[in-house]
C-alpha positions in Angstrom: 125.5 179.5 86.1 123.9 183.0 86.5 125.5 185.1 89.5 123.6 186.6 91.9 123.1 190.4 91.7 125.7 190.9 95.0 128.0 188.8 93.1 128.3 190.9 90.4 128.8 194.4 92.7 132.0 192.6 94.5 132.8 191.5 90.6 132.8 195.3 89.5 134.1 196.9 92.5 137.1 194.0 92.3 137.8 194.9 88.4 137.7 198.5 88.8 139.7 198.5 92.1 142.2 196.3 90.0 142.2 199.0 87.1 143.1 201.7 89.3 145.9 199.8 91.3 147.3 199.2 87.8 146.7 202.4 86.2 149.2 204.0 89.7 151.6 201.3 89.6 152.0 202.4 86.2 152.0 205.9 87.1 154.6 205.4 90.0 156.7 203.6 87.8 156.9 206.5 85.2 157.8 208.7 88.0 160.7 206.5 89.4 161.8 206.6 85.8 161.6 210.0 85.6 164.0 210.4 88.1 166.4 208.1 86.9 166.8 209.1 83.5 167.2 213.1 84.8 170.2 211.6 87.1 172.0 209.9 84.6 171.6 212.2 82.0 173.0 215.6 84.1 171.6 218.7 85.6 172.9 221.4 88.0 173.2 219.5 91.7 171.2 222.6 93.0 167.7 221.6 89.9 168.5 217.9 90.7 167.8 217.8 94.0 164.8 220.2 93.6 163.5 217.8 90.9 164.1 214.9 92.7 162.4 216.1 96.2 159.4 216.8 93.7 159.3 213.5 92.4 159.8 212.0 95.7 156.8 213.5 97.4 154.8 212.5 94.6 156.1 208.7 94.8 155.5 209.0 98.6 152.1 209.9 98.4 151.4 207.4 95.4 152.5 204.9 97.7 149.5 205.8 100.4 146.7 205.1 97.7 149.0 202.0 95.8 148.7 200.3 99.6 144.2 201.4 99.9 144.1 200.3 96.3 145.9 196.9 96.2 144.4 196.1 99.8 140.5 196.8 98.3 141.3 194.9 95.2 142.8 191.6 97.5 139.5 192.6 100.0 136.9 192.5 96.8 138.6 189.4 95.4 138.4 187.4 98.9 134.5 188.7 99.1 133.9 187.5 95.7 135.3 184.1 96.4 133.8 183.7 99.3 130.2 184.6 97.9 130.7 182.6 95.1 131.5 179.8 97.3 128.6 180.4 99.5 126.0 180.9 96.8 127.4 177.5 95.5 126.7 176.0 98.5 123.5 177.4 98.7 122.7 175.5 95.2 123.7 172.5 96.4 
C-alpha cells in the first residue's frame, strides 16, 4: 500500500512531535531529579531554596511546551488515522 504524499507530512510531523515530547519528558524528569538528590543530600536552607526556585521555574515552564507537545503529537496521530482511514475508503 503506498501512502499518499499528505499521509506521509501528518506521519513526520506525528514522529517528530513524538520525539520532542519525549526528548522534554526526559528533560523534566532530570530536573525533578535534580532537585531531589540536592535535598537529600544537604545544602544551606538559604542555597536550597534558591536552587530549588530555579529548578521550579524551569519545571513550570517545561510543563507549558510538555502540554503543546503531547497535545500536537495526539492531534497528528488522530489526523493520520483519520487520513489513513479515509484514503482507505477512497480505494475501496
Amino acid at each position: 500500500m503506498t501512502l499518499n504524499p499528505q499521509l506521509k507530512v501528518l506521519i513526520a510531523l506525528f514522529l517528530a512531535s513524538l520525539v520532542i515530547w519525549l526528548v522534554l519528558m526526559f528533560y523534566k524528569s532530570r530536573l525533578e531529579r535534580e532537585v531531589e538528590e540536592k535535598v537529600f543530600l544537604g545544602s544551606t536552607p538559604e542555597r536550597l531554596g534558591e536552587a530549588q526556585k530555579k529548578v521550579l521555574n524551569k519545571v513550570n515552564a517545561l510543563s507549558k511546551w510538555l502540554w503543546i507537545f503531547g497535545s500536537l503529537t495526539v492531534l497528528f496521530l488522530l489526523g493520520s488515522v483519520g487520513a489513513w482511514i479515509y484514503y482507505g475508503i477512497l480505494r475501496s
